[in-house]
C-alpha positions, -999 to 999 in steps of 0.1 A, spaced: 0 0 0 31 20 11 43 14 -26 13 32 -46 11 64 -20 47 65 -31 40 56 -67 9 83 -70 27 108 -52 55 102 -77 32 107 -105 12 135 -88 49 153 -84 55 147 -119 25 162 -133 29 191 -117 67 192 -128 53 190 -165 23 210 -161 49 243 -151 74 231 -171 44 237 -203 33 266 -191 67 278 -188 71 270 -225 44 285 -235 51 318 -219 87 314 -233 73 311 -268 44 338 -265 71 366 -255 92 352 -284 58 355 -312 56 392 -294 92 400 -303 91 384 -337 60 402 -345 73 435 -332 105 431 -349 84 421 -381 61 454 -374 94 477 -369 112 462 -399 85 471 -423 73 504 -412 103 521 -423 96 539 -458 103 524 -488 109 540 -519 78 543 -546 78 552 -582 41 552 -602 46 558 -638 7 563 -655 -13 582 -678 -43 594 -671 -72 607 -695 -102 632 -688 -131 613 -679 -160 633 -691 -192 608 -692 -182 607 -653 -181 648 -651 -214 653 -670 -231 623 -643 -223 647 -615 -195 623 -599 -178 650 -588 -190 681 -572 -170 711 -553 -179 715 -519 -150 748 -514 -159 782 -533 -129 788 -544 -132 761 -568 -152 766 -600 -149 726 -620 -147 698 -615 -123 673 -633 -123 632 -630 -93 617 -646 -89 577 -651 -61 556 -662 -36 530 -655 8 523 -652 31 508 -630 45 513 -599 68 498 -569 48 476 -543 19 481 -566 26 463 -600 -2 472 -626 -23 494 -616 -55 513 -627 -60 550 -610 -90 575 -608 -81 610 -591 -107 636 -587 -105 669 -581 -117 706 -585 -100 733 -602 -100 770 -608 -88 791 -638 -65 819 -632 -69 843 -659 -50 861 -668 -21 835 -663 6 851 -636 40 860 -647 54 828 -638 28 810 -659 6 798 -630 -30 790 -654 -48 770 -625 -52 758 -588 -66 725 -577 -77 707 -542 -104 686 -530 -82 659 -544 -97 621 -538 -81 591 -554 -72 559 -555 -47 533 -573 -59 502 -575 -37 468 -577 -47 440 -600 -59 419 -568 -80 452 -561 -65 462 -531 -67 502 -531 -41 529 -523 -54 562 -512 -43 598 -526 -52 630 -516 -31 664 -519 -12 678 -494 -25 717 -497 -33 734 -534 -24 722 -562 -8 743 -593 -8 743 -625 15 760 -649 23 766 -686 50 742 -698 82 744 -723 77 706 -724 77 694 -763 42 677 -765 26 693 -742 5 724 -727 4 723 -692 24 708 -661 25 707 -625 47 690 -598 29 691 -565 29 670 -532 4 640 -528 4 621 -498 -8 583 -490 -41 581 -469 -39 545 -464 -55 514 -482 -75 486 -484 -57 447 -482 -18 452 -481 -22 492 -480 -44 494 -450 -25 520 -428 0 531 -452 15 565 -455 36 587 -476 44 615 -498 47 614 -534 58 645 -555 46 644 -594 61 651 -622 29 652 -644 21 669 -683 -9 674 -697 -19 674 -736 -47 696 -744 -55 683 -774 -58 645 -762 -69 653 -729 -41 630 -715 -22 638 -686 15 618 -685 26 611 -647 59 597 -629 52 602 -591 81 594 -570 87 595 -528 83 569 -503 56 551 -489 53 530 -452 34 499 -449 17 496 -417 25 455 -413 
């Protein structure tokens, strides 16, 4: 009888043993998910460099609907451009920006012809996860020397986060972008840095 006291106290002890030992573990390899995913988090919130090169073309059918409307007086149009490109952490994308402009007439000394705002946008991946634009401030737009076209402006656009892969992200993008009168095509290549929240 002595014998199985001894023996279940035995087992008893050892249970326990293994019971702390687990949770020990477990705790052990919690904290170590924690740091992995932390260092995982830190490692790719740093920005990363982004270049979009895309055309866009005026999108008039969506104008006329009433798509767009202008919510600031300062602003007389509206103007809905569509289109697709390329870009880094994006692949192939397709893009609509909308926005509202106002004519300056006559055009200033430095060739100012335009300001924009109310800027809403969006690139969308093939997988149709979205990237958000809107404009940091007023936009210009100014006479170009540019062979080919009219009009050009280089302006700051910043990231306003995302759907899928992009939710979160942030940046600032400056364009390089010309517009053709005649076509109604604008020619962009947007460069800065973007930061993936994940």
């Amino acid at each position: 009888m002595k014998t199985i006291k001894h023996l279940c106290l035995a087992l008893i002890t050892l249970s326990m043993f293994f019971a702390c030992d687990r949770e020990t573990r477990q705790d052990a390899t919690a904290i170590q998910d924690e740091v992995t995913v932390t260092e995982r988090s830190n490692h790719n919130s740093r920005p990363l460099p982004f270049r979009a090169n895309f055309y866009t073309d005026l999108n008039l059918p969506a104008i006329l609907a009433g798509e767009k409307v202008c919510t600031n007086p300062m602003f007389e149009a509206p103007n809905i451009q569509t289109g697709e490109g390329n870009a880094l952490h994006l692949g192939r994308f397709y893009t609509r920006l909308e926005f509202c402009g106002t004519r300056v007439d006559p055009p200033t000394p430095e060739g100012l012809v335009s300001i924009y705002g109310e800027v809403e946008g969006y690139f969308e991946a093939a997988n149709g996860d979205l990237l958000y634009i809107g404009l940091s401030g007023i936009g210009e737009i100014y006479l170009s020397d540019e062979p080919g076209y009219d009009l050009e402006f280089s302006d700051d656009f910043i990231i306003e986060g995302g759907t899928g892969r992009f939710e979160g992200a942030t940046g600032l993008l400056t364009s390089d972008s010309y517009v053709n009168l005649a076509t109604q095509r604008t020619d962009h290549v947007w460069t800065g840095t973007i930061t993936l929240d994940h």
